[in-house]
C-alpha positions as CSV (number, residue, x, y, z in Angstrom):
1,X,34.4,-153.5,-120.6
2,X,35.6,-156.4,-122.3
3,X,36.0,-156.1,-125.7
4,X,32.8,-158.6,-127.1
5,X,30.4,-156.6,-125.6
6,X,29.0,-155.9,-122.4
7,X,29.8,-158.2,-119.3
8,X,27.2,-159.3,-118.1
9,X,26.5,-161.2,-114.7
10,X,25.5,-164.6,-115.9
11,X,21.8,-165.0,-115.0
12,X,21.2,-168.0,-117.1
13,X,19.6,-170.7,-114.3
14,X,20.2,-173.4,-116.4
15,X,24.0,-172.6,-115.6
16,X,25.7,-173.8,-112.4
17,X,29.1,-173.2,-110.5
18,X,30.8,-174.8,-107.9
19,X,30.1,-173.6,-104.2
20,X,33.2,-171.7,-103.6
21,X,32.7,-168.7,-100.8
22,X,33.8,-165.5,-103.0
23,X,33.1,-166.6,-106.6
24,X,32.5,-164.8,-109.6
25,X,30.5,-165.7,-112.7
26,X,30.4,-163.6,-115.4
27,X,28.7,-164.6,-119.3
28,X,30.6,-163.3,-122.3
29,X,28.6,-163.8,-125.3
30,X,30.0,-163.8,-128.4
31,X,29.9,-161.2,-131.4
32,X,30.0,-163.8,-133.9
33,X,26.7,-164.6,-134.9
34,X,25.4,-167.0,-137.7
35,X,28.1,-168.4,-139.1
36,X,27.4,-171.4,-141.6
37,X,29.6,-174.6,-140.6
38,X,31.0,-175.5,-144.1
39,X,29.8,-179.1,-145.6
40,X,32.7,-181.6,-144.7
41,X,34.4,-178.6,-142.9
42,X,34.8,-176.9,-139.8
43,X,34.8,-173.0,-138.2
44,X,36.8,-171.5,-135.9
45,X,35.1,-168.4,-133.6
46,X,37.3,-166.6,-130.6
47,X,35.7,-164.6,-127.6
48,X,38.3,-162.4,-126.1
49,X,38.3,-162.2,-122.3
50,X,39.7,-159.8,-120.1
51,X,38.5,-160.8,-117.1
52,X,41.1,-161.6,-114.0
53,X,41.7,-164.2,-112.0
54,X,41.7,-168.3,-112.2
55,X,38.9,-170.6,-113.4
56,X,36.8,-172.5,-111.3
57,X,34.3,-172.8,-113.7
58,X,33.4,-173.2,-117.4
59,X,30.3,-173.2,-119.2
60,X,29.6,-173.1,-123.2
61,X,26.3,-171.9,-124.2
62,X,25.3,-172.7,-128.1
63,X,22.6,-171.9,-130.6
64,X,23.7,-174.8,-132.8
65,X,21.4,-176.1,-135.8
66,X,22.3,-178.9,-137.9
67,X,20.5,-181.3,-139.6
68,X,22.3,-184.4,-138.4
69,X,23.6,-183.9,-135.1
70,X,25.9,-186.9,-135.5
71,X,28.2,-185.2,-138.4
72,X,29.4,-182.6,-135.6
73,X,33.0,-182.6,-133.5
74,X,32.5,-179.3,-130.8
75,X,35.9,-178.2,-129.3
76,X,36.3,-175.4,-126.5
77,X,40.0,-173.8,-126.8
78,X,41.5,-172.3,-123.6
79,X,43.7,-169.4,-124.0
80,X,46.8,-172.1,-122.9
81,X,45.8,-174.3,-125.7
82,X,44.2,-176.9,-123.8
83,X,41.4,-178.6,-125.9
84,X,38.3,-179.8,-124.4
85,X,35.9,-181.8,-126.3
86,X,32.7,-180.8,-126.0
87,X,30.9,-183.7,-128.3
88,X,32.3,-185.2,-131.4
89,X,29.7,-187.7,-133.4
90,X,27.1,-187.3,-130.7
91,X,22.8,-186.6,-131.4
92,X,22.7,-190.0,-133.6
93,X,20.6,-188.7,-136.9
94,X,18.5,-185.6,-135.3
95,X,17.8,-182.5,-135.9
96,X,19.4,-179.2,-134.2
97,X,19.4,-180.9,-130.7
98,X,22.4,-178.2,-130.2
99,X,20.3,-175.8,-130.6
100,X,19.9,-174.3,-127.0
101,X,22.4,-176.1,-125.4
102,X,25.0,-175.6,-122.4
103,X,27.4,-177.8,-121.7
104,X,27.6,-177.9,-117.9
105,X,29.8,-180.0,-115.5
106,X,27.5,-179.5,-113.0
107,X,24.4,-180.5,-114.7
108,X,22.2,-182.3,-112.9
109,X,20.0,-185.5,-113.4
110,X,18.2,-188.5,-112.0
111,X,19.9,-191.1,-111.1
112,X,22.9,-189.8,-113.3
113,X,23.5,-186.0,-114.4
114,X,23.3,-186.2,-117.8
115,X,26.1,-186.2,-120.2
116,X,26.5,-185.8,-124.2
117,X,27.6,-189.9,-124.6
118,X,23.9,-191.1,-122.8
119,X,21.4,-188.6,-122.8
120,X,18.2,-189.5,-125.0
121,X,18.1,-187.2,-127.9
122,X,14.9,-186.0,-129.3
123,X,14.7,-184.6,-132.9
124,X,14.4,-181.0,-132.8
125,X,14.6,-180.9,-129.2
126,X,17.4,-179.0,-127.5
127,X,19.4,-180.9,-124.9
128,X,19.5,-178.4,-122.4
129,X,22.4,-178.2,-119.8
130,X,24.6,-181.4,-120.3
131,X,27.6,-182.9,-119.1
132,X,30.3,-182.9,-122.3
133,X,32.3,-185.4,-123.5
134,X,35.7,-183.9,-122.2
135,X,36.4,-182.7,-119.2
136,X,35.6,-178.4,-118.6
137,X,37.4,-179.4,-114.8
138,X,40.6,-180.0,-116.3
139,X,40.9,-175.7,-116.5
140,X,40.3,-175.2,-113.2
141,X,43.3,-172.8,-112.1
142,X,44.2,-171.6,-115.4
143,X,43.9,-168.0,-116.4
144,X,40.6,-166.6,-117.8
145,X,42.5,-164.0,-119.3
146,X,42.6,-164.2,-123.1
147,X,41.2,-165.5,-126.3
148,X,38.6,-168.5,-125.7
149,X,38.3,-170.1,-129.3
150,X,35.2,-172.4,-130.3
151,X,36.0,-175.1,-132.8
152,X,33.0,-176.6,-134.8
153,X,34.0,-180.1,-137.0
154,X,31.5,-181.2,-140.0
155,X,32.9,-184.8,-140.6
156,X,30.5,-186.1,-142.8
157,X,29.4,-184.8,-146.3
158,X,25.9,-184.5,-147.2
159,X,24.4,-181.5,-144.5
160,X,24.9,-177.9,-143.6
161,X,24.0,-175.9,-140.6
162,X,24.9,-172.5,-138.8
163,X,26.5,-171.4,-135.5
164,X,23.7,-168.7,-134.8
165,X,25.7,-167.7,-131.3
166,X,27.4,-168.8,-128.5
167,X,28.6,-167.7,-124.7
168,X,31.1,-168.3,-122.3
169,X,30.2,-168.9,-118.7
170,X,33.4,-168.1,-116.5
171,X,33.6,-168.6,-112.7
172,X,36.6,-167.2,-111.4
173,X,38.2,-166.2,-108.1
174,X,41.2,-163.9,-107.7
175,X,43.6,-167.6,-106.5
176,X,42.5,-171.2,-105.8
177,X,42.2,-171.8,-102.2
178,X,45.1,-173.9,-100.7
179,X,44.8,-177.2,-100.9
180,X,45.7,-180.1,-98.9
181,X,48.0,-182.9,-99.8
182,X,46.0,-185.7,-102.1
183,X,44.3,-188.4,-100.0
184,X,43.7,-192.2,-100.9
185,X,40.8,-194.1,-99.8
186,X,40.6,-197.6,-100.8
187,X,37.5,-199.7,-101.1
188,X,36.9,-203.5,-100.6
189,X,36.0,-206.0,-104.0
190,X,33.1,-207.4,-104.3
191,X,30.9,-210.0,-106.8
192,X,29.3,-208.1,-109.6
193,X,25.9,-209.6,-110.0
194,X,25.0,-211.3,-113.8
195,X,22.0,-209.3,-115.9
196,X,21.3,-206.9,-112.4
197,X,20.6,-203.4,-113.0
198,X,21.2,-203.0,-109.5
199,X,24.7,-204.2,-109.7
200,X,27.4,-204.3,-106.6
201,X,28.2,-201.2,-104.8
202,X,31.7,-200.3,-103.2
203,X,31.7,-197.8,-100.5
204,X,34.5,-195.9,-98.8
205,X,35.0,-193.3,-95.8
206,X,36.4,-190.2,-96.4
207,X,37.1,-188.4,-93.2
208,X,39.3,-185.6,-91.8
209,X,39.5,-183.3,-94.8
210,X,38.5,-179.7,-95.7
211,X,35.1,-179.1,-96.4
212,X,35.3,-178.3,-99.9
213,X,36.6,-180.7,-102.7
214,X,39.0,-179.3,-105.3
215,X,39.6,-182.6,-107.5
216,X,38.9,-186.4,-107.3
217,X,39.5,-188.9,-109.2
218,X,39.2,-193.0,-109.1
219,X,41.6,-196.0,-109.5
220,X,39.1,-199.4,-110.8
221,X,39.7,-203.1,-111.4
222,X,37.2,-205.3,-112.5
223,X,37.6,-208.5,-113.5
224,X,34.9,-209.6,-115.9
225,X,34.7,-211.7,-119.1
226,X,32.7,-208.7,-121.7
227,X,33.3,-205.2,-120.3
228,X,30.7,-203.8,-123.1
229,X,28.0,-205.6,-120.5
230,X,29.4,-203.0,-117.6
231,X,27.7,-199.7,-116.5
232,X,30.3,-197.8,-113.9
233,X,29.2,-195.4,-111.6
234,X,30.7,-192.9,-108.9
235,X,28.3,-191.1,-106.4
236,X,29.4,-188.7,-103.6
237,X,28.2,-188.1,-99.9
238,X,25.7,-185.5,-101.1
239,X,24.4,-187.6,-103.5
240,X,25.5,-186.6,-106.9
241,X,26.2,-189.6,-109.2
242,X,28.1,-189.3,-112.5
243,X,28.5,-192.2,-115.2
244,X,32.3,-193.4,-115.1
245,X,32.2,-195.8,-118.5
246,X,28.7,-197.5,-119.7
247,X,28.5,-200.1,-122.3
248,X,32.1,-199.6,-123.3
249,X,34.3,-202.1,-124.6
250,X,33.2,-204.5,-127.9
251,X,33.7,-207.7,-126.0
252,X,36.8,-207.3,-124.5
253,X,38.0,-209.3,-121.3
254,X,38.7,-207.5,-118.2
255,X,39.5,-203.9,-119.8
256,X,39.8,-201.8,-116.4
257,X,42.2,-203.6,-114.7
258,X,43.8,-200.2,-112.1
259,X,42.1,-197.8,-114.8
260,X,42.1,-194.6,-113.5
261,X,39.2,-192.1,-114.5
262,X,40.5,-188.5,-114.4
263,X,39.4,-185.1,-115.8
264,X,43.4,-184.6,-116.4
265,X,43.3,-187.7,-118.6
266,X,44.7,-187.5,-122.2
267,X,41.3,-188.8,-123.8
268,X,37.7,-189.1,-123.5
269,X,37.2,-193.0,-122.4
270,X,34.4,-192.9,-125.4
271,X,36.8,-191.7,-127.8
272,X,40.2,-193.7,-126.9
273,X,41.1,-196.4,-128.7
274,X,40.9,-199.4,-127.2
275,X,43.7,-201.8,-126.0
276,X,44.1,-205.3,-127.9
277,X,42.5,-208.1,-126.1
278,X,43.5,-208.9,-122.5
279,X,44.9,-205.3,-121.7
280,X,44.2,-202.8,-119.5
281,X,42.8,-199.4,-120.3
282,X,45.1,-197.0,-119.7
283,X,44.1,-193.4,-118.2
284,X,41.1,-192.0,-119.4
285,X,38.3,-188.8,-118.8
286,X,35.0,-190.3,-117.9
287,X,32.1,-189.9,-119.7
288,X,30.1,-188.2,-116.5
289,X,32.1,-184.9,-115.2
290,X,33.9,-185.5,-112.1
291,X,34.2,-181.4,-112.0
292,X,30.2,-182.4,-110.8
293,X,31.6,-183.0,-107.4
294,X,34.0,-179.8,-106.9
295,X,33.2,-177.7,-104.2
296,X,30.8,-180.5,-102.3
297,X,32.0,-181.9,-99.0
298,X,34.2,-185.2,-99.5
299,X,33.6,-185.8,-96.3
300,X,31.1,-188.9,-96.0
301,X,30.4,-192.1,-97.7
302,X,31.2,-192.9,-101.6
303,X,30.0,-195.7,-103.7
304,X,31.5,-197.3,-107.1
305,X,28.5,-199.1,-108.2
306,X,29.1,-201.7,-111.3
307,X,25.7,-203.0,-113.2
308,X,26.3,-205.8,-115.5
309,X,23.4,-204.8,-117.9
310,X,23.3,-208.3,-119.5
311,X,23.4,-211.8,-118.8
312,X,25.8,-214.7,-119.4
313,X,29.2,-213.4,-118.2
314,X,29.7,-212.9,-114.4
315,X,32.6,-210.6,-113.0
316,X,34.0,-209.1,-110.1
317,X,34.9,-205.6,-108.3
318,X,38.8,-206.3,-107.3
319,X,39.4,-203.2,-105.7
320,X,39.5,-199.4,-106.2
321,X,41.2,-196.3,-104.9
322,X,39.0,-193.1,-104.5
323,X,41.9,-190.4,-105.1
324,X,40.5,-186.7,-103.4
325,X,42.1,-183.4,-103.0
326,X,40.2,-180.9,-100.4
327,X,40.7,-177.1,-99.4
328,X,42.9,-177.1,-96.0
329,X,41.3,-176.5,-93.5
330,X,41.9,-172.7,-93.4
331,X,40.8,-171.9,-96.9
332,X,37.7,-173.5,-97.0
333,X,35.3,-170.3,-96.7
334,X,34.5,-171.8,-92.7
335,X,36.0,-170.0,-89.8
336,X,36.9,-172.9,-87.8
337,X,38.9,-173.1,-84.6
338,X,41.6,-171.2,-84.7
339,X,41.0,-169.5,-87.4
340,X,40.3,-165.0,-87.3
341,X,38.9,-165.5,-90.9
342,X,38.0,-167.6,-93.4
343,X,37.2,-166.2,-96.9
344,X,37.5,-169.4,-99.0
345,X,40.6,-168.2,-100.9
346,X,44.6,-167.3,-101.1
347,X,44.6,-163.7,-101.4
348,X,46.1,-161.6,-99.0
349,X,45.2,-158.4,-98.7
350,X,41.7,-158.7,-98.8
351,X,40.6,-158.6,-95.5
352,X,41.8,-162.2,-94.3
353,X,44.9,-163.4,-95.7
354,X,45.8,-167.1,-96.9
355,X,46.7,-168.2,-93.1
356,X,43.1,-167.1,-92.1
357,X,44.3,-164.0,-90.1
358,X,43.0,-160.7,-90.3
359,X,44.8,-158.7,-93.1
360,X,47.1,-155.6,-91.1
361,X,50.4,-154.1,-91.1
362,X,52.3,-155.7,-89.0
363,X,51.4,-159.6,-89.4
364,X,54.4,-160.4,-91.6
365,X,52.6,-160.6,-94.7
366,X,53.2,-157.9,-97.3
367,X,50.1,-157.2,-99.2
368,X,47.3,-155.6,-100.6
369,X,49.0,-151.6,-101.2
370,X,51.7,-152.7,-98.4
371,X,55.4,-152.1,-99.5
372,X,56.6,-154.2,-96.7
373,X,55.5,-155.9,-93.6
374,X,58.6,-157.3,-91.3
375,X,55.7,-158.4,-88.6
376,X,55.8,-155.1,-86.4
377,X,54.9,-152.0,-86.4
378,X,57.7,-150.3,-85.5
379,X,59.7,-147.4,-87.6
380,X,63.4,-146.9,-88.5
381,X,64.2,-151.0,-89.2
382,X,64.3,-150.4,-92.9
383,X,60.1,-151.2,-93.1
384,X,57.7,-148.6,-91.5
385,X,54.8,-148.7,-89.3
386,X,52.4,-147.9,-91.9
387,X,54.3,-150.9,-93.8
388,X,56.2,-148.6,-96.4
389,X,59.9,-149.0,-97.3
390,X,62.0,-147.1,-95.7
391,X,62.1,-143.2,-96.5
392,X,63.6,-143.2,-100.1
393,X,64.8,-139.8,-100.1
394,X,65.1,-137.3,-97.3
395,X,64.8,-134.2,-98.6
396,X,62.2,-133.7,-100.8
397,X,59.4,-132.7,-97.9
398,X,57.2,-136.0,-98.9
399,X,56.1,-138.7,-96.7
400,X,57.4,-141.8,-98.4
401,X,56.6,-144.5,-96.1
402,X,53.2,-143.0,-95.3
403,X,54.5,-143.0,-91.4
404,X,53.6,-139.7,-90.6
405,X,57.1,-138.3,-90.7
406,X,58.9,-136.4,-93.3
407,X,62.9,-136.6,-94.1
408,X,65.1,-135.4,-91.2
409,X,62.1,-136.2,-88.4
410,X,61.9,-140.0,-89.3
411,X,64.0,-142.3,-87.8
412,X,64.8,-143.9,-91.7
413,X,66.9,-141.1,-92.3
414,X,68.0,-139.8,-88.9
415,X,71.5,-140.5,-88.3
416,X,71.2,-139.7,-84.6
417,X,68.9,-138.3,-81.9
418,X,67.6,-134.9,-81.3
419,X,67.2,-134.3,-77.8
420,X,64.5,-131.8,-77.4
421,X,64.8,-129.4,-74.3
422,X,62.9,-125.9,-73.2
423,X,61.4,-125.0,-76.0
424,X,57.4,-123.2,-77.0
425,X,55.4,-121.9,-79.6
426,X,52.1,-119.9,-80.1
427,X,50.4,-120.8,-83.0
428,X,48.2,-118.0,-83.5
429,X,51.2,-115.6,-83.8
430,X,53.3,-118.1,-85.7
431,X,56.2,-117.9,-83.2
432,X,58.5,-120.7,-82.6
433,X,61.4,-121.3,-80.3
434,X,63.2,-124.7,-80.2
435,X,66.1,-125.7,-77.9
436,X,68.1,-129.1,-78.3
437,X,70.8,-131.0,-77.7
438,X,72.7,-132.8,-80.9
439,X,75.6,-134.9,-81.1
440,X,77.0,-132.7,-84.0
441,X,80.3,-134.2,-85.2
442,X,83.1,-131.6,-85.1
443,X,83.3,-129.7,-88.9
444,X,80.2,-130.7,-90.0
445,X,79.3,-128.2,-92.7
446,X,76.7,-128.1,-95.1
447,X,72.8,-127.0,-96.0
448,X,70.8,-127.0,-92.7
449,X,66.7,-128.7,-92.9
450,X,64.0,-128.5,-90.4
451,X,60.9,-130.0,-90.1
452,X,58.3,-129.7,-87.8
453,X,55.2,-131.6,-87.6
454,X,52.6,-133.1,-84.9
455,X,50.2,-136.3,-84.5
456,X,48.1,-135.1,-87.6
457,X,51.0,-134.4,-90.1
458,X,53.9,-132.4,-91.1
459,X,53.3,-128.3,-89.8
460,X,56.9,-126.7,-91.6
461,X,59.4,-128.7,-93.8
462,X,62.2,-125.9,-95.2
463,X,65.5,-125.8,-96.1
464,X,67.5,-122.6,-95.0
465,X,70.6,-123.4,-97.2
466,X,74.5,-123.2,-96.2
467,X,74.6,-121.5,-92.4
468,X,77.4,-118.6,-92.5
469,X,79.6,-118.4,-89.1
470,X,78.3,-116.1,-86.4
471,X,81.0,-115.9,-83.4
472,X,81.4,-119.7,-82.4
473,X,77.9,-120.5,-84.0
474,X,76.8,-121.3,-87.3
475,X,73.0,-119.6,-88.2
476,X,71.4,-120.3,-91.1
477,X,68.2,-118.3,-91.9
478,X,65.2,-118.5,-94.2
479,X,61.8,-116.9,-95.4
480,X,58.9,-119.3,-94.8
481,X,56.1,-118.9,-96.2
482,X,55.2,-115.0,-94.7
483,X,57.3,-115.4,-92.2
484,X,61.5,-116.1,-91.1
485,X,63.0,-119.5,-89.6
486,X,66.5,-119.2,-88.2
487,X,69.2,-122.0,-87.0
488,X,72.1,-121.4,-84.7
489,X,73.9,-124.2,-83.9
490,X,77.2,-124.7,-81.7
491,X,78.6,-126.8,-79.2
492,X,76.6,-129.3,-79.6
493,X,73.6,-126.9,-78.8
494,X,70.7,-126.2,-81.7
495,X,68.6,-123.0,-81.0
496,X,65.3,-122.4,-83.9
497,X,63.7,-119.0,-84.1
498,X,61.0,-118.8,-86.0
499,X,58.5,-115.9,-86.5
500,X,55.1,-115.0,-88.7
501,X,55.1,-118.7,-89.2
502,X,52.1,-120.6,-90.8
503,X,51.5,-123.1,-87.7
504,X,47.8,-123.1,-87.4
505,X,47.6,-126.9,-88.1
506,X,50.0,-127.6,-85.0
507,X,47.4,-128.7,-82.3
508,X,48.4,-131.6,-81.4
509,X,50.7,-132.0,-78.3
510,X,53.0,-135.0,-79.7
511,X,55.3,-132.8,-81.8
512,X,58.2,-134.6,-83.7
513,X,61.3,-132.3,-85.1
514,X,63.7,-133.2,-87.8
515,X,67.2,-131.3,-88.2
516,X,69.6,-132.2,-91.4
517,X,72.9,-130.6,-91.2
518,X,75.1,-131.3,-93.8
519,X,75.0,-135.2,-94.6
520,X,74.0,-135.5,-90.9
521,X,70.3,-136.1,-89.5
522,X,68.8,-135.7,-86.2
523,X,65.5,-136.4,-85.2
524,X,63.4,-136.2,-81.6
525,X,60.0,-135.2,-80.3
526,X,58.2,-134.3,-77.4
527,X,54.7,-134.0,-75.9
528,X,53.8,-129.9,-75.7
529,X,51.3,-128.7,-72.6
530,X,48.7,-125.7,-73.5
531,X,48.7,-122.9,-71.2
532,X,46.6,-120.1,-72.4
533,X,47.7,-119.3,-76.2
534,X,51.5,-120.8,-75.5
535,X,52.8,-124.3,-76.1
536,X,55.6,-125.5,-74.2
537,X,57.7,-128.3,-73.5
538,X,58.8,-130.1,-70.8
């Protein structure tokens, strides 16, 4: 639970998030509640977060009242630092029109969504979900773990008002989906019309990317005499239209010559200072929210419209460069040709991994509670079949690599073969006889293991300790449980007696046997045939 207060799944309709397959959006509402904003001051409030993953989404929720709406500067901190400006100086002279309001990259309007520069304010009415000044897209990817800070500005003596709450709307998934390389669409100039609301619209033809957009931005020159008489305006296939600059400019001559509107921009374009006469505006954040778009198909037709809102100076569209970035094709939540999966993301391990394949041992990609995958299945090449390292220490009885076989029996710590030969047991009586064949080197000396297991696990795993000579044989013997194992073993030959023994679990006829003598390690198996109570092999 995170450590505000409950988490709650955000159920707020006036809030929207991308269209992102897999997406999470969760509301943390704030603790603090009611805090004056000092007179000519400000206030600082932090929401701790300790939710995973990266942001695709933010939304700020406040319950803002203040008599004059214009005195306020409204900040969101990320926990990197970033600053995003929610509204500084915005609300002209009304009353509490923060009051109830979210600001919303996605919010949507007619012909425009709305944003905090050109919205109509209404004394004592709240604004409802709005676009903000800054840009809430530029924290897409970063963490949404940590401490999310509000920052409240009065500027202006002569009013108080109170923070009586505020929330945080985070979408997140567990890793962006990949992305393909940035794409540059250029469109054709054309004649801006003089004192046309209507103005001149630029189209270009996005084709041949992923169906999801992850970032756009635009690249403008215009050529016009008074750029305070220009209204600019970007609209996407699906038809969502966001204000790029309107009425911007106090006169000046041909301000956006290559201006490139970007949510990564240093400034807000209605905050910047502008450029002395006759030079071009640098960078800059629009006032609309080009994180509107993200998640929509770029695929299709988009428009630059420029309206030249009053009459006596005329001007022109020179050109401009539509700059997109799309999910690849495997990544964009569609399983397209190709593809086994396509879960919008570039997790692995969760069921379809980031090169849209099914997530399994054995596909070369080590994830999810996978200690290794080398791309096969196969045991004793230092990465297991169930995708475990290699048995890490083989004698202590314990499955390591979670392949079924324990110490001496698996092949990660055999240092030869064990050839089995006649050999039988009958589990109900607990009797065992084993015959094999082991290439023993001469002298080996040394505590003697066993282990004995089938298809469904390990049956016996003992250690019978240092064998004492016997003739020309070496025996080493052991209590097992209720009953007795004993090892002979010379010329090469290994002979297992075992009786009483617990082997009521081995009813499976693939048996596997492991035999550590000394720092040496055989292992073999062999399939077992049933007849009557008796197991035997071949």
């Amino acid at each position: 639970m995170c450590a505000v207060g409950a988490l709650m799944l955000a159920s707020d309709a006036r809030a929207t998030a991308p269209a992102f397959p897999g997406v999470i959006t969760t509301t943390l509402p704030s603790t603090d509640e009611d805090l004056p904003i000092p007179d000519n001051g400000s206030l600082v409030t932090v929401l701790p977060s300790e939710l995973g993953g990266v942001v695709v989404d933010v939304d700020v929720t406040l319950d803002l009242a203040h008599p004059t709406a214009d005195q306020l500067d409204v900040y969101l901190v990320a926990p990197s630092g970033r600053t995003i400006t929610l509204s500084t100086d915005n609300g002209q002279q009304n009353d509490d029109v923060f009051a109830g309001a979210t600001f919303d990259d996605q919010a949507t309007g007619t012909p425009s969504a709305p944003n905090v520069r050109n919205v109509t304010y209404t004394n004592m009415v709240a604004t409802g979900p709005i676009q903000p000044e800054g840009a809430l897209g530029a924290l897409v990817g970063e963490s949404a773990t940590g401490p999310w800070a509000l920052v409240v500005i009065d500027d202006a003596g002569g009013g108080t008002g109170m923070l009586r709450s505020w929330s945080l709307t985070l979408t997140t998934l567990s890793s962006l989906p990949p992305a393909m390389p940035p794409a540059d669409f250029d469109g054709a100039g054309l004649n801006i019309p003089d004192n046309n609301a209507t103005g001149a619209s630029s189209t270009v033809d996005v084709t041949g990317l992923g169906a999801r957009l992850l970032a756009v931005s635009a690249t403008v020159s215009i050529t016009h005499g008074n750029a305070s008489q220009l209204d600019v305006f970007l609209t996407s296939p699906a038809g969502t239209r966001i204000d790029l600059a309107t009425d911007i400019g106090n006169g000046l001559a041909d301000l956006y010559q290559a201006t490139t509107f970007d949510d990564d921009a240093p400034s807000p374009v209605g905050d910047i200072q502008l450029p002395a006469s006759g030079e071009a505006l640098g960078p800059v954040i629009p006032e609309g929210a080009l994180g509107a778009f993200l998640g929509e198909d770029p695929n299709g037709t988009w428009t630059l419209t420029v309206a030249d809102d009053s009459g006596g100076t005329t001007g022109r569209i020179d050109g401009w460069t539509l700059h997109v970035t799309a999910v690849a094709a495997c990544g964009d939540g569609l399983t397209g040709a190709g593809e086994a999966c396509d879960d919008g993301n570039a997790t692995d391990g969760d069921g379809c991994d980031h090169d849209c394949t099914a997530s399994a041992c054995g596909n070369g990609i080590a994830a999810g509670v996978e200690q290794c995958d080398d791309g096969n299945i196969q045991d004793g090449d230092g990465c297991s079949s169930a995708c475990r390292l290699a048995e890490a220490v083989c004698d202590d009885c314990t499955d390591d690599d979670g392949n079924g076989l324990v110490d001496a029996a698996d092949p990660g710590c055999s240092t030869g073969a064990l050839a089995l030969g006649r050999s039988s047991a009958v589990p109900a009586k607990g009797v065992l006889k084993l015959r094999a064949d082991v290439p023993l080197p001469d002298g080996e000396q040394g505590p003697v293991t066993l282990v004995l297991g089938d298809a469904t696990g390990t049956i016996l795993c003992a250690s019978l300790g240092v064998p004492a000579p016997k003739g020309r044989k070496i025996v080493a013997s052991s209590t097992v449980g209720g009953g007795t194992l004993t090892v002979s073993i010379g010329g090469g030959r290994v002979v297992v007696k075992g009786k009483k023994l617990d082997l009521g679990a081995l009813d499976d006829p693939n048996v596997h046997v492991g035999l550590g003598i000394g720092t040496q390690r055989f292992a073999g198996a062999g399939a077992f045939r049933t007849r009557g109570a008796k197991r035997v092999h071949p």
